[in-house]
Structures are given as C-alpha cells and as structure tokens.
N, C-alpha and C positions, 0 to 999 in steps of 0.2 A: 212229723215222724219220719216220712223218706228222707229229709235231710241228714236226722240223727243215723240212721243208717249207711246212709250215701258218706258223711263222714268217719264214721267209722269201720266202712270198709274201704278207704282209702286212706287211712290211714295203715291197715293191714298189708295192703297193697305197695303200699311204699316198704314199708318194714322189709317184706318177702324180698323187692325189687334189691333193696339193701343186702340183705343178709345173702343173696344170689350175687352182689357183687364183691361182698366183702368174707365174711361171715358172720351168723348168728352171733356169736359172742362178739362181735366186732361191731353190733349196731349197736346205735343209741336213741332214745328217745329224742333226744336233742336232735340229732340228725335228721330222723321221722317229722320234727316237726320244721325244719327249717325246709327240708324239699317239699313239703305241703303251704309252707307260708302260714304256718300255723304257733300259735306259742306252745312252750310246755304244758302253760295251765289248761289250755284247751285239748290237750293229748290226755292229759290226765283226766278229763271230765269221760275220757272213756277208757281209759288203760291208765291201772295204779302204777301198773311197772310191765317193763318190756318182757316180763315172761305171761303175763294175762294176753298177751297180741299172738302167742305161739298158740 
C-alpha cells in the first residue's frame, strides 16, 4: 500500500514541479511519466487524465 501511495504522490509531485516550470496547460502526462521513468500505462493506473492530478 505505501508503495501505491509513494507513487502516486510523485507522480503529483512531478506534475506541480512541471506545471511551476512551464505551465499547467503546458504539461503532459507524457512528460509526468518520462521524468519519473515511468510509462503512460503506469500513470494511468492512477490518473485517467491530467486534470484528476490537479
């Protein structure tokens, strides 16, 4: 269980980190998952889309 949590609050984390360097509408899942070394599908098993991460 602290795993699933541990990942998906870093993946939050990334997002925010993102969206503070670009903007919100300027991130992408894609992105979220590439600075985490993560795939989409495994972003997606906790966020259907980048506005559930806000």
């Amino acid at each position: 269980m602290t795993d699933h949590i541990e990942i998906r609050d870093a993946i939050i984390n990334a997002a925010v980190t993102l969206a503070a360097q670009k903007s919100w509408e300027a991130v992408r899942l894609y992105d979220v998952a590439r600075d985490l070394n993560l795939t989409l599908d495994q972003i997606h098993r906790y966020f259907r889309e980048k506005e559930d991460v806000a």
